[in-house]
MARBADREN-872129 format. One record per residue (C-alpha): residue number from 1; residue in one letter; x, y, z. Coordinates in steps of 0.001 Angstrom, whole numbers, plus 500000, padded with zeros to 6 digits. Layout:
[atom NUM,'A',[X,Y,Z]],
...
***
This chain:
[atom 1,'X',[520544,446493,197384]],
[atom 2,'X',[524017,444213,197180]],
[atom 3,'X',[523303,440694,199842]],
[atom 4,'X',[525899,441729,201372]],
[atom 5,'X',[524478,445144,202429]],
[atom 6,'X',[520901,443190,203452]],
[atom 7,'X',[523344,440804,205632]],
[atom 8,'X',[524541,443541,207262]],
[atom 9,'X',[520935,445103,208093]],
[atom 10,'X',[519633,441732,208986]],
[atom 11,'X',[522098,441923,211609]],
[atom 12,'X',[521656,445471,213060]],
[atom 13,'X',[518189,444002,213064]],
[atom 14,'X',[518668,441386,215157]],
[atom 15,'X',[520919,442979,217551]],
[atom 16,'X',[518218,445676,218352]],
[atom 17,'X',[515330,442640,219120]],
[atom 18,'X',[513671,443332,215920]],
[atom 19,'X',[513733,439202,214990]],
[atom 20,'X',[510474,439584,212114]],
[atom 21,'X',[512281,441735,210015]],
[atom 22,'X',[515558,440185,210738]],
[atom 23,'X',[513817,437059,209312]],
[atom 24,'X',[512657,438654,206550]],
[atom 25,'X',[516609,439864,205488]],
[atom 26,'X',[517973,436915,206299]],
[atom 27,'X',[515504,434986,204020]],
[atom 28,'X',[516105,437451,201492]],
[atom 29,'X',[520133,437031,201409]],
[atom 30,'X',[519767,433296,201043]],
[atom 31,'X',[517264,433396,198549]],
[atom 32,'X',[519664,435938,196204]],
[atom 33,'X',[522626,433756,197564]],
[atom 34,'X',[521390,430278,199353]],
[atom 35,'X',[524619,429765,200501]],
[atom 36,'X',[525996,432851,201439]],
[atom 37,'X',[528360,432503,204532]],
[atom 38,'X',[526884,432638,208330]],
[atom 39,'X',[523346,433656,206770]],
[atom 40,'X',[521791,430421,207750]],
[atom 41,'X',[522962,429799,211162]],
[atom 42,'X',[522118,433802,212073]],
[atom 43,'X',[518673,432683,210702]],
[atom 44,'X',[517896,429579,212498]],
[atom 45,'X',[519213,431467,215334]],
[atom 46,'X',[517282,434532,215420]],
[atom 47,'X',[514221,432443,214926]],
[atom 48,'X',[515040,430909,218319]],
[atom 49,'X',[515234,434055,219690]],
[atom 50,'X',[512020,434995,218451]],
[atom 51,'X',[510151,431881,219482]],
[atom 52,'X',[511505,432084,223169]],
[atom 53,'X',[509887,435382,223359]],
[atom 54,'X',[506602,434386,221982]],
[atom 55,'X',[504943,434492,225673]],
[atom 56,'X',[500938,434788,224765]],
[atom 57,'X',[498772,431866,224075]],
[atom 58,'X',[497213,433744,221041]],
[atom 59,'X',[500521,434301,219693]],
[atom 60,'X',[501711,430465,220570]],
[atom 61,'X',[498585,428780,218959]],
[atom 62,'X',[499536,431196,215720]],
[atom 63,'X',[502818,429576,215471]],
[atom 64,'X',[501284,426332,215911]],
[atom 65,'X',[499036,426801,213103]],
[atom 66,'X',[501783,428320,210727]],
[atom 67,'X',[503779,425004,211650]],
[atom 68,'X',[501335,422896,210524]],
[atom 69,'X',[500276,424721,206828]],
[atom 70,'X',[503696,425346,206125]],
[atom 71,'X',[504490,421672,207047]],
[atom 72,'X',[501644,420210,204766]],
[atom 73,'X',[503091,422780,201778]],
[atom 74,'X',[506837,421618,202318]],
[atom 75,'X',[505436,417853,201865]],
[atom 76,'X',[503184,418947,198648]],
[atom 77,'X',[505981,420895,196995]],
[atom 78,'X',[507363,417301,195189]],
[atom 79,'X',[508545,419270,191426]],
[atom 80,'X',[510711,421683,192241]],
[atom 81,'X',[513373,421020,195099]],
[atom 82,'X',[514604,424965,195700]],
[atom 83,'X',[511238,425596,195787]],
[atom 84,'X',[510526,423205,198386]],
[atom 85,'X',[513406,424017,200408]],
[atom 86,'X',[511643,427198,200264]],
[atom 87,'X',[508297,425764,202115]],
[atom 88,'X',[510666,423977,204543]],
[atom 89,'X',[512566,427360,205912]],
[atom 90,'X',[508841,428523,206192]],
[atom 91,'X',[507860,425450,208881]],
[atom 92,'X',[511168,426138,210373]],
[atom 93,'X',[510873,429513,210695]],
[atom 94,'X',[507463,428808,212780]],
[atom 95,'X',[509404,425430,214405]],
[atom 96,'X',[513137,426165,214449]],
[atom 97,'X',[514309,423429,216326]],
[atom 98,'X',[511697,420970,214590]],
[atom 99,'X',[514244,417333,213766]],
[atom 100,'X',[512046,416570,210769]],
[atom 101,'X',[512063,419608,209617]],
[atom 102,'X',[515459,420418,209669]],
[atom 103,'X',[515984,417009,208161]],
[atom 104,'X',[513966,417191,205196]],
[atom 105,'X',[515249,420729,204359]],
[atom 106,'X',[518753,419414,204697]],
[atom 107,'X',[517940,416431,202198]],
[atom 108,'X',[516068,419179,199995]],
[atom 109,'X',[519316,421447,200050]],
[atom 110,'X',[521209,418653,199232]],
[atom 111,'X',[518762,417670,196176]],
[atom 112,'X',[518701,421355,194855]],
[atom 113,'X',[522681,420930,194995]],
[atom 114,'X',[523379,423135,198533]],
[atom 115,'X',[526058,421139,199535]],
[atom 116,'X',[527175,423203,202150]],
[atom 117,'X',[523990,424678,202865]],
[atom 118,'X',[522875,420797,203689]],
[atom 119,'X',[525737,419867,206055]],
[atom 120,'X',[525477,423122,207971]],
[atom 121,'X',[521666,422368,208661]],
[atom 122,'X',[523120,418841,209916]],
[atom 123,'X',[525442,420342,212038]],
[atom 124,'X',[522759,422400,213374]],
[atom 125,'X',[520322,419451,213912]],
[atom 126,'X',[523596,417822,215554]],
[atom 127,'X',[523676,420754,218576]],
[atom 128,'X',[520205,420107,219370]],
[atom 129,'X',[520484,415922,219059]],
[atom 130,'X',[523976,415288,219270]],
[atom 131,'X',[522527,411590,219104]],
[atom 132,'X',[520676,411668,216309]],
[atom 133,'X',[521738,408887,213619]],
[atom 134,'X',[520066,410176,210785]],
[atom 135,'X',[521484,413559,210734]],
[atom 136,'X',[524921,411954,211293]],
[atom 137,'X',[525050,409466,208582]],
[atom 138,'X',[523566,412443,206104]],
[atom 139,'X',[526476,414797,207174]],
[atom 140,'X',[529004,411986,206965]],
[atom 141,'X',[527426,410914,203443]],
[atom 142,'X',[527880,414888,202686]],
[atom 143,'X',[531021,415542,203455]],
[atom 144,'X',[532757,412579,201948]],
[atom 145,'X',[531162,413104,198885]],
[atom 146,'X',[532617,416783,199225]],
[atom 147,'X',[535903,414938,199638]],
[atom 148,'X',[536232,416163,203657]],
[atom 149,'X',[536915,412798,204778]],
[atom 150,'X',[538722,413855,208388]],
[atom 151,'X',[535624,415948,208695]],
[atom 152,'X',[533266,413335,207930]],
[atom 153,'X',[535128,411058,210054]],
[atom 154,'X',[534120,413236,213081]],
[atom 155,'X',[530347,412297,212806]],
[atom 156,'X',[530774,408764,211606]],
[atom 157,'X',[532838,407830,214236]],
[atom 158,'X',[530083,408875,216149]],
[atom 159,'X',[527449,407118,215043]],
[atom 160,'X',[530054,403726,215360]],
[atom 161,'X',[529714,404331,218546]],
[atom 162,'X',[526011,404522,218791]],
[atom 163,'X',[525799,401489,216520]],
[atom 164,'X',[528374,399068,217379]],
[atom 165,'X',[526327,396409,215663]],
[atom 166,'X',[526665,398030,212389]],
[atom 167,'X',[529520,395957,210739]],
[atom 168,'X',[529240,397963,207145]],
[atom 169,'X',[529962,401183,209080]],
[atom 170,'X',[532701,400117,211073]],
[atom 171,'X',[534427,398958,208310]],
[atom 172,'X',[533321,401988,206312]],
[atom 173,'X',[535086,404347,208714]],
[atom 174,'X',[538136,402164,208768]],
[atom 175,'X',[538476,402533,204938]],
[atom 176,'X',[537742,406291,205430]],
[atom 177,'X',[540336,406514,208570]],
[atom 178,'X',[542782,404903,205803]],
[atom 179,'X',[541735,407788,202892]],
[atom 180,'X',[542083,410475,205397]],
[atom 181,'X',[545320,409097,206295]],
[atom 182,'X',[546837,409236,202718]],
[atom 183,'X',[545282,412760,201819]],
[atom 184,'X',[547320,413885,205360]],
[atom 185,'X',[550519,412341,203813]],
[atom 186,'X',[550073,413942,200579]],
[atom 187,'X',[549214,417451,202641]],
[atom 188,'X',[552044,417060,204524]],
[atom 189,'X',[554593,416037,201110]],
[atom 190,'X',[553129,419355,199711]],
[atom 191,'X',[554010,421571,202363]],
[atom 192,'X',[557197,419390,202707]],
[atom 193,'X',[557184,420232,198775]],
[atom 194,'X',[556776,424194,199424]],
[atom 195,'X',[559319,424241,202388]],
[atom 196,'X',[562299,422957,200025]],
[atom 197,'X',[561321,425961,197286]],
[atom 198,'X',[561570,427928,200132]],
[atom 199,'X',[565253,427252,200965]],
[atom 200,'X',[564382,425643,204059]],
[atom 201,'X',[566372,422458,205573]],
[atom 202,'X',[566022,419559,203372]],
[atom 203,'X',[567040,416890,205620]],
[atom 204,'X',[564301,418153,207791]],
[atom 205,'X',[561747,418400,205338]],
[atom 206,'X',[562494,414646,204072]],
[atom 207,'X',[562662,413553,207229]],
[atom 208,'X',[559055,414571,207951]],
[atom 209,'X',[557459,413739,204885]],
[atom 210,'X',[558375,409920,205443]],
[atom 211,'X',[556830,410322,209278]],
[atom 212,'X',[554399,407462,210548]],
[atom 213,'X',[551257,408441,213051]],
[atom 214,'X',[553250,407141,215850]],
[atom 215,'X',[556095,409158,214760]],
[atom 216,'X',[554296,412390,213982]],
[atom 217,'X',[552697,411910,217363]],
[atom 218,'X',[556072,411759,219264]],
[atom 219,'X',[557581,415223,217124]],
[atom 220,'X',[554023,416804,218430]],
[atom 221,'X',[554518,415785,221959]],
[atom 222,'X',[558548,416944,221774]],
[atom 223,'X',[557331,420165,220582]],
[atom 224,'X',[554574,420392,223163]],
[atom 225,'X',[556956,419356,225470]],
[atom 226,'X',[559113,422429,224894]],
[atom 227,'X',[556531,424837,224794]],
[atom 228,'X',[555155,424038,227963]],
[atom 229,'X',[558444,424390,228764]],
[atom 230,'X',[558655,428128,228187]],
[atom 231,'X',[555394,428728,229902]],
[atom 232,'X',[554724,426074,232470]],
[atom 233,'X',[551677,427422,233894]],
[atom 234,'X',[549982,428148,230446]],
[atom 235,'X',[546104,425815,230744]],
[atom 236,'X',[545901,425437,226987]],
[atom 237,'X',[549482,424403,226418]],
[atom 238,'X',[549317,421858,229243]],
[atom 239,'X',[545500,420653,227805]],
[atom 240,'X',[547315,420627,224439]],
[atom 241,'X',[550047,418179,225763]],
[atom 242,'X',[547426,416085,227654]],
[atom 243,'X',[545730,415434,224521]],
[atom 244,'X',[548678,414340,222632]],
[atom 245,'X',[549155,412030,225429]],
[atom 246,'X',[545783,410569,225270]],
[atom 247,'X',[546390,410111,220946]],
[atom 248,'X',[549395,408307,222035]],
[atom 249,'X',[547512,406021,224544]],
[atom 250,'X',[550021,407373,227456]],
[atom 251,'X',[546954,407683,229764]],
[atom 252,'X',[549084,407748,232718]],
[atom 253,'X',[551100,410497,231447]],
[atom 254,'X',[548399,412643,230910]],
[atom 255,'X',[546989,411631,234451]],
[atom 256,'X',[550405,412857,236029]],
[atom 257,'X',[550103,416055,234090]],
[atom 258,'X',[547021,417397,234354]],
[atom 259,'X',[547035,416024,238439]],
[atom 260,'X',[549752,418131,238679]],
[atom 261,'X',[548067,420846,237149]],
[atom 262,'X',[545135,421298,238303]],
[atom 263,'X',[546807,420843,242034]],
[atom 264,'X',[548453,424213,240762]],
[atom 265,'X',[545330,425531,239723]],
[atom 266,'X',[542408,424335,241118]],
[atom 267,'X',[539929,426738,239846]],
[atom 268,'X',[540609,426230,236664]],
[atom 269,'X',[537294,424610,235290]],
[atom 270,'X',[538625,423120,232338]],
[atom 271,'X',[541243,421464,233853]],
[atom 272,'X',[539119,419600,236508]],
[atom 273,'X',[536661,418769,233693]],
[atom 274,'X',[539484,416924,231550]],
[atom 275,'X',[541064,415431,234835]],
[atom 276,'X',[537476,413827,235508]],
[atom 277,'X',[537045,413394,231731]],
[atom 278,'X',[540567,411206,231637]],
[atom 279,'X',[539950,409234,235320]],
[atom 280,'X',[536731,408022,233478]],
[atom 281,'X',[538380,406884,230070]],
[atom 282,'X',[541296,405180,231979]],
[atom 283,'X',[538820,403066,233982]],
[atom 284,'X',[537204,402082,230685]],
[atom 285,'X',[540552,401106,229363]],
[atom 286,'X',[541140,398878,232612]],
[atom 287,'X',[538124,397603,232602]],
[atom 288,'X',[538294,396346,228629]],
[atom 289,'X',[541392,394464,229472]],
[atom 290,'X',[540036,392573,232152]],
[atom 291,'X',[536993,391512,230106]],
[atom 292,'X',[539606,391027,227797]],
[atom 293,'X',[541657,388528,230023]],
[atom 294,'X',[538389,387090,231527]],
[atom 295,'X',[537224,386048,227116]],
[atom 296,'X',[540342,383763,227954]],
[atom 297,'X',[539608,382867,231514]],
[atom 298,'X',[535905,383339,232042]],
[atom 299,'X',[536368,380971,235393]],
[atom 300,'X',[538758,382854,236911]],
[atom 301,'X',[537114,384617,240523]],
[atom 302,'X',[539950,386953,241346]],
[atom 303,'X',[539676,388590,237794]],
[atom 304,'X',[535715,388559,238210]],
[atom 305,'X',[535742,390136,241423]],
[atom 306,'X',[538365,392579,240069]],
[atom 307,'X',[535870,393149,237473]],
[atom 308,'X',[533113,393860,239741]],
[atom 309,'X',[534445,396252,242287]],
[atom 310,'X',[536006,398465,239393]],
[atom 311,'X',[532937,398567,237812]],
[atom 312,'X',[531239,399646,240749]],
[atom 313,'X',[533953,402380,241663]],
[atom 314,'X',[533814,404011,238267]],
[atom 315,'X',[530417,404249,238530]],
[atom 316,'X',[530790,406240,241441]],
[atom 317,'X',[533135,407994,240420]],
[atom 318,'X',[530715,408859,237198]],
[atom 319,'X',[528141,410118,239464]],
[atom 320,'X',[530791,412284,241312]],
[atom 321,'X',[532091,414046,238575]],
[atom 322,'X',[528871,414876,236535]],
[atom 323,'X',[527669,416115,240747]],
[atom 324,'X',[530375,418245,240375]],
[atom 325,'X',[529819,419505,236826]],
[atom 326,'X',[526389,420031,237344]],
[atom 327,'X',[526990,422479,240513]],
[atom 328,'X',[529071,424491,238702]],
[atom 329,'X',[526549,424601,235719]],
[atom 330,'X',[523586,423933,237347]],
[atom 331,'X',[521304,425688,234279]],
[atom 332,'X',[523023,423083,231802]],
[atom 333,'X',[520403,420687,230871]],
[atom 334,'X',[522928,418123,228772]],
[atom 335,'X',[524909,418020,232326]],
[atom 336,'X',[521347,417191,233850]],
[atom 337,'X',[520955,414455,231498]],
[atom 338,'X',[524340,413316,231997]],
[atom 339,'X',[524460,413319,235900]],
[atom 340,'X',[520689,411111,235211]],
[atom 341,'X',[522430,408481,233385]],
[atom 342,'X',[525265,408208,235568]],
[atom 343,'X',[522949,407860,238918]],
[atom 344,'X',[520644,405407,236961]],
[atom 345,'X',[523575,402976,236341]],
[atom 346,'X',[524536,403031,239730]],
[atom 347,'X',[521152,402313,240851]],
[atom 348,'X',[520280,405549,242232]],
[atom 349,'X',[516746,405768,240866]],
[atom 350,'X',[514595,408492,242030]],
[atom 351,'X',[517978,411011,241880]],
[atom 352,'X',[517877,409880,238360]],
[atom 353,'X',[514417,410865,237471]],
[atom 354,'X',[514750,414200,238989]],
[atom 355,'X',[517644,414612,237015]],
[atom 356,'X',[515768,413834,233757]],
[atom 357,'X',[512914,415544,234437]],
[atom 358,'X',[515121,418506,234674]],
[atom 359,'X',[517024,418328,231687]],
[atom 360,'X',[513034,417248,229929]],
[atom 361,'X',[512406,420930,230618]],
[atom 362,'X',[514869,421644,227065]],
[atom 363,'X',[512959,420827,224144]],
[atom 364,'X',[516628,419839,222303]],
[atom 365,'X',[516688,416881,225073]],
[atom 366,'X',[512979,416396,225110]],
[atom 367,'X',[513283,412669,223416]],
[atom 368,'X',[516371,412012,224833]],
[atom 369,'X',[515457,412865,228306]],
[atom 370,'X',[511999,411063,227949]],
[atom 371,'X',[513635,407735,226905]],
[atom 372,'X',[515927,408107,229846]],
[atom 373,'X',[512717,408807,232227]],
[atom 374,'X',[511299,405363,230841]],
[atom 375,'X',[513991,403255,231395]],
[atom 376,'X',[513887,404559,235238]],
[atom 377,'X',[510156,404251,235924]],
[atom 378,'X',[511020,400461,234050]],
[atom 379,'X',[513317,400069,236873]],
[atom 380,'X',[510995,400698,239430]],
[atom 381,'X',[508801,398268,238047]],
[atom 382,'X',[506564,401644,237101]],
[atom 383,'X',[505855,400022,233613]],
[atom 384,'X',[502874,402252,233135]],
[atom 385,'X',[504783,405530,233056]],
[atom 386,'X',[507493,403790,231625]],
[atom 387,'X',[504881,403281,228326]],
[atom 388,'X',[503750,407176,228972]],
[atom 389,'X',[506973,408455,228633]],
[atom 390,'X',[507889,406017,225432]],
[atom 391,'X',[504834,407085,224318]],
[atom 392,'X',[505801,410951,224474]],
[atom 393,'X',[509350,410166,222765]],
[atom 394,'X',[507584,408664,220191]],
[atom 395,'X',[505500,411336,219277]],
[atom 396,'X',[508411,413752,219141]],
[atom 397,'X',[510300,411460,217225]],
[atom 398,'X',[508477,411039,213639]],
[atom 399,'X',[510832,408537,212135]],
[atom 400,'X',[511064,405386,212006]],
[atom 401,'X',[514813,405101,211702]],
[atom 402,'X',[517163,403378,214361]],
[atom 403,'X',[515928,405748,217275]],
[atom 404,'X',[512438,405265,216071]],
[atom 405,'X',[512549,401621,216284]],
[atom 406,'X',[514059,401333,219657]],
[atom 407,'X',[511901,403826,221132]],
[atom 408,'X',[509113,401629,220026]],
[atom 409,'X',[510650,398392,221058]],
[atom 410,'X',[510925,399745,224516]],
[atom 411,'X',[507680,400953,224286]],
[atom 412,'X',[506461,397077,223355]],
[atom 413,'X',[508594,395847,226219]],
[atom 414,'X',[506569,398193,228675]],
[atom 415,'X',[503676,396969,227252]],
[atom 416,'X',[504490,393359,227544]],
[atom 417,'X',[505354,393886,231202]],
[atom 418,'X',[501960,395573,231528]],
[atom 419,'X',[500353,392418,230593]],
[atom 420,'X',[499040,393544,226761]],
[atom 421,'X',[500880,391265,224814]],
[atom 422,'X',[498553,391770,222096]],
[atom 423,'X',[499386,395794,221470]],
[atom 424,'X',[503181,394424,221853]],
[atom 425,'X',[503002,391960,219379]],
[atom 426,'X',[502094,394411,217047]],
[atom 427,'X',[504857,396776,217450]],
[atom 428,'X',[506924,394163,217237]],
[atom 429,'X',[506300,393248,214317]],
[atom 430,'X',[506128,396558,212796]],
[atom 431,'X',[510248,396216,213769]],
[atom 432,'X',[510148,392857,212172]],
[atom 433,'X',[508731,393690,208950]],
[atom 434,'X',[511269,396976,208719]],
[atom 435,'X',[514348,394967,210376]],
[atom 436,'X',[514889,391359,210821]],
[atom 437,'X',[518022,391897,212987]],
[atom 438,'X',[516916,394919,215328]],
[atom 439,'X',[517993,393572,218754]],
[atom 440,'X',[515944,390172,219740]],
[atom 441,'X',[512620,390975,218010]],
[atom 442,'X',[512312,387902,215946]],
[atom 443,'X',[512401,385698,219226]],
[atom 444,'X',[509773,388271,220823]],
[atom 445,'X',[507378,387892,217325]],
[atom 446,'X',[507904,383975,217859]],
[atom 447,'X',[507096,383870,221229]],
[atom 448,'X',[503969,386137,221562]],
[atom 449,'X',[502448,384595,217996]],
[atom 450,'X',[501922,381742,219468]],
***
């Protein structure tokens, strides 16, 4: 039978609930073709499915078993690497949304030379830990080496922004901001290129091809401009033009326009998302140039009492828009998580805990949700079910990589707030010995050795 005839009846398959032998084609296609296009999410997808419907304990503890042979097999399977990418789609297939697993088989995929195959696992690891580090320095190692460097940018610029302490990468994804600069230019001087064969106005064509971002960036927001012009009330054309704002840095212009907007159409829920979305990103901006002016004038009261109250209101105003977001999604767990966070850092404790223990409920937020709970019984001076929940994030979380090590540094903080500086020494050093420079845990070593 062709693959693409088995795609097809893996497919009909899964439409009609019948997930085993929907498996069993989709394993099939990407073993004749491993990376045959869609196969792989439509797998990792049914198996979801499947596993959501597995409602008996007998059936639950057999999937728990499965996990753990196939898991032991995947790790044995050292020789060959298609064949142990193999073993891995077998754990996963028992444990779909399994990190590690979906980690390894994406490094496997990658060894056995499934590029693609690799950075769409990633990507799928990515929906279910949108935080994860690992998974986004793989896929940004992947697709750069593919020579996708805008698309690689996506996920590095990411993690730069969960590891601001990481001087190699920032200056990595400048260099790589730079590359996908030039391959735009030289896009843009080959359709430039194509549009003179095709007769079409030189002048403009030249004109263009010499364009800087700024410049580009104004002809976008002309020709935005225009075409909201023509349809004043069409949402995407006025998001479109808010966004070109916002690459511009015109804040306030996008403020006026989507104000205006969404006064025009207030049930629009995209539009009040981006309004809130913007309101938050312009207090940021605010509030980095007065810590800005303050690096100059760290004496000066007005600016530190300017400081403090806009702190404090965009807090609030945090809390009010994830409220909001959350009532009109209330099954959302990554809003629940959100809304947590926001009510934690304005101090509203026991909201915030309810908040993560209802986004906990997700196993895709499980860790994330779990840290979150810690730092909030941590607050409360609770450092014994601060340790607990640590304790739980740690066992999800099997590596030892940046996540890894802070979940276990908080984890030795609890600990040394509980009194057992002994148990937090030890952690501590396990950090030391694997890196010198993770947060203050040389001092800590130092001060509990002696």
């Amino acid at each position: 039978m062709a693959v693409k005839d088995l795609y097809d009846k893996a497919c009909e398959a899964a439409n009609k609930g019948n997930y085993d032998y929907a498996i069993e084609l989709y394993r099939e296609v990407l073993r004749l073709e491993p990376e045959y296009p869609g196969a792989l999410v439509l797998l990792r997808g049914t198996e979801r499915r499947r596993l959501r419907e597995i409602a008996s304990a007998a059936s639950a503890l057999t999937h728990r078993l499965a996990c753990v042979w196939h898991f032991l097999k995947a790790q044995s399977q050292f020789a060959n690497p298609r064949k142990r990418l193999e073993s891995w789609e077998d754990f996963l297939e028992h444990n779909p949304n399994s990190s590690l697993g979906l980690l390894m088989a994406a490094r496997t995929a990658s060894k056995a030379g499934y590029a693609d195959t690799s950075a769409a696992i990633l990507k799928d690891l990515l929906t279910l830990r949108p935080d994860n580090k690992t998974a986004l320095r793989a896929l940004g190692d992947t697709l750069e080496q593919a020579g996708q460097i805008k698309e690689a940018l996506k996920f590095l610029r990411r993690l730069a922004v969960l590891t601001p302490l990481d001087r190699q990468l920032q200056h990595r994804v400048k260099n790589l901001e730079a590359q996908a600069h030039m391959q735009e230019t030289r896009m843009e001087e080959a359709d430039s290129f194509r549009d003179m064969i095709r007769d079409k106005d030189f002048a403009q064509v030249a004109e263009r091809r010499f364009e800087t971002v700024d410049q580009r960036t104004a002809r976008l927001i002309e020709e935005a401009r225009r075409d909201l012009e023509q349809a004043p009330t069409n949402i995407t054309k006025i998001l479109r033009l808010a966004e070109l704002y916002e690459q511009q840095g015109a804040l306030d212009n996008a403020l006026r326009l989507l104000t205006d907007a969404y006064k025009q159409s207030p049930e629009t829920f995209e539009l009040r998302r981006r309004l809130g979305e913007l309101q938050l990103r312009i207090s940021d901006r605010i509030q980095e140039r007065i810590a800005a002016s303050l690096q100059q004038d760290p004496g000066n009261q007005e600016l530190i009492e300017k400081e403090r109250r806009l702190r404090l209101k965009r807090k609030q105003l945090a809390v009010k828009e994830y409220m909001w977001l959350v009532q009109q999604h209330p099954t959302d767990s990554q809003l629940q998580l959100q809304l947590g966070e926001a009510l934690l850092d304005n101090g509203e404790t026991d909201a915030a805990i309810f908040r993560f223990q209802q986004a906990a409920k997700d196993p895709r937020l499980e860790i994330r949700a779990a840290r979150m709970l810690g730092r909030a019984f941590a607050a409360k001076g609770q450092h014994d079910l601060a340790a607990e929940q640590y304790r739980r994030a740690i066992a999800r979380h099997k590596l030892f990589d940046e996540t890894g090590m802070e979940l276990q540094y908080l984890l030795a903080e609890a600990l040394e707030n509980m009194g057992n500086s002994q148990e937090a020494l030890g952690i501590y050093k396990k950090i030391y010995s694997s890196d010198i420079s993770f947060k203050d845990v040389a001092q800590k070593v130092e001060a509990l050795s002696k």
